[in-house]
Steps between C-alpha positions, in 0.01 A plus 500: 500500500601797412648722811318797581571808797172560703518827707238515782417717760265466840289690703801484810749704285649173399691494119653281335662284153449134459560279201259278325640240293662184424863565530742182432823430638740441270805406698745432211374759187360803474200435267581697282571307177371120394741178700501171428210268606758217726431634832776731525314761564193407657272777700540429870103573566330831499600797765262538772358859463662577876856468303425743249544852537279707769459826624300552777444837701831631387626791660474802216156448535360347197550228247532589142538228141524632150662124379820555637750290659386503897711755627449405825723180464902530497565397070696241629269326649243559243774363242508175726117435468511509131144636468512725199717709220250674366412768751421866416755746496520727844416840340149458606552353846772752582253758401203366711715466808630843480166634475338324763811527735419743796158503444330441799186497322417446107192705417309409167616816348849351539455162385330598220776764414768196512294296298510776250904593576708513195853535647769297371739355745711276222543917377598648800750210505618560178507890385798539799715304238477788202645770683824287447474543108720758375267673183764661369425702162169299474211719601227281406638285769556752755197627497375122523721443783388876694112368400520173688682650819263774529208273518247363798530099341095540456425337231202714415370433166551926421868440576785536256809385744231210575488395092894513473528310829261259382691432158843518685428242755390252277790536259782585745544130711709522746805727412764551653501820723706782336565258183495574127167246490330760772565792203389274232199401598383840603594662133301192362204561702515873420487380119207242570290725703510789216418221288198428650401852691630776223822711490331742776568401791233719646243228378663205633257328714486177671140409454552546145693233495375268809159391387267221549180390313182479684 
């Protein structure tokens, strides 16, 4: 069965995480890829759900899943379990706990607001990195570089910095900070964004170019 994460709360003040799910131990593979059928690598039964991870009352105050990796449990030890490699990245989770964090109380207001919250923590990460590129003679690309540092990392669907983030990110991988690969992939997405958004850079906006069909 597939594994789920139920959040619950209770009348006492009570909160917590707990895991639904048939989780298999696997004490000599990972699962990850097909093994011969000789009994070599035979399941050793089916985790009870009191092994998996759980949260319960936790001391920040709340209890927060956006299908991430439990954060709550050293990586280690979460390695050692073997229970996934497909979780979400942390942009979202990171987000939601900084949000909530020091809240003593959540009104609706709020939680809708960070339902509807468009900041981008994998950008907040990243942008740091640029002011390392030297733009030398190439104005398009300092003004590319001064465009990204100067923003919020809202991805607002009015935003410019938020369309030339969004093509960046997806093209740039993981450079090396500082390296040539960092430049290069910003002066390509400079080229691919005026592809798609116009020479004026004025008009640039992300919801122009991050759609979805109802």
């Amino acid at each position: 069965m597939p594994g789920n994460n139920v959040i619950y709360a209770d009348a006492k003040g009570n909160a917590g995480l707990a895991p639904s799910g048939n989780a298999p131990r696997r004490p000599n593979w990972d699962g990850l890829f097909p093994v011969a059928g000789d009994g070599r690598y035979e399941w050793d039964g089916i985790r009870p759900n009191d092994e998996l991870p759980r949260y319960y009352n936790p001391p920040e105050g709340f209890v927060a899943s956006a299908n991430n990796a439990p954060y709550f449990v050293k990586e280690d030890k979460l390695a050692a379990m073997k229970l996934g490699y497909e979780f979400s990245a942390d942009g979202r989770i990171d987000r939601i706990r900084e949000v909530l964090g020091g809240n003593a109380k959540v009104s609706f207001d709020k939680a809708l607001a960070l339902q509807n919250d468009y900041v981008s923590i994998q950008a907040r990460r990243r942008i740091p990195l640029l002011k390392q590129i030297d733009a030398g003679s190439d104005a398009k690309l300092g003004e590319a570089i001064r465009l990204l540092v100067e923003w919020n990392q809202v991805m607002a669907k009015e935003s410019g910095a938020a369309a030339l983030y969004g093509i960046w990110s997806r093209n740039a991988g993981r450079p090396e900070p500082g390296g040539e690969a960092l430049r290069a992939s910003l002066v390509k997405a400079v080229v691919e964004t005026e592809r798609l958004l116009g020479a004026d850079w004025s008009q640039w906006q992300w919801g122009k170019l991050h759609r979805r069909a109802l």
